[in-house]
N, C-alpha and C positions, 0 to 999 in steps of 0.2 A: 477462951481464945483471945479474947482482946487484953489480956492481962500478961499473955503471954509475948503478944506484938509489941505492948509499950516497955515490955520490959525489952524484947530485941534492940525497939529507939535507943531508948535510953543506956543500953552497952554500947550500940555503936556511938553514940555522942560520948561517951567518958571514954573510949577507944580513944574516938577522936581527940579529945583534947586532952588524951595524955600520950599521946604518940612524940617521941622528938620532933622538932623541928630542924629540915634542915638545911644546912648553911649555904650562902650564894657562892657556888663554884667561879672562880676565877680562871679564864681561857691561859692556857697555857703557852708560854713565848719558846722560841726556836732553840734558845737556851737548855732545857728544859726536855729536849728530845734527846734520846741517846741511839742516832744514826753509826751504824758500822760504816767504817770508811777502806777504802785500799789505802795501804800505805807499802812504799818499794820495801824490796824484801824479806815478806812476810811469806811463810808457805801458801799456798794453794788444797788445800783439801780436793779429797777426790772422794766423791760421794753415793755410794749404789743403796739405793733404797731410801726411804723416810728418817728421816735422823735429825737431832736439836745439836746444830754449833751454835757453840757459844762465842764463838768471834770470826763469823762471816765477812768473807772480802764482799763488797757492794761498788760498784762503781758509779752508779747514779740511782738518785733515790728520790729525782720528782722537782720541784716547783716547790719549796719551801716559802719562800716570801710573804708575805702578807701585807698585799694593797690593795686600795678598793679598786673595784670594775670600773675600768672606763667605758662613758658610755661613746657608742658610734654614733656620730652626725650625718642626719640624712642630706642627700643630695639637691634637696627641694629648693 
């Protein structure tokens, strides 16, 4: 039994230290998104049921920016 447990360790440490390692992800910039946009006239699709277009009109898509929180000063 205990031959059997050291040998479990010892897979999972050579597991471990031959698993890749891996790389530090870099946050993605605004650039970098690919947002559908309206642009004047393009058709309008007419859609009944569940379906993938591939080039959706969007006319707003949120708060992209990226700045830090201002914090709120209390009244004290």
């Amino acid at each position: 039994m205990w031959v059997q447990i050291a040998m479990l360790v010892i897979s999972f440490l050579i597991s471990y230290l031959l698993a890749p390692k891996p790389q530090s992800a870099k946050a993605p910039t605004l650039e970098e998104f690919t947002v559908p946009t309206a642009e004047e006239g393009v058709r309008i699709p007419v859609v009944f049921g569940k379906v993938w277009l591939e080039a959706p009109s969007v006319l707003d898509y949120g708060n992209l920016r990226n700045e830090p929180p201002i914090k709120a000063e209390s009244g004290k």
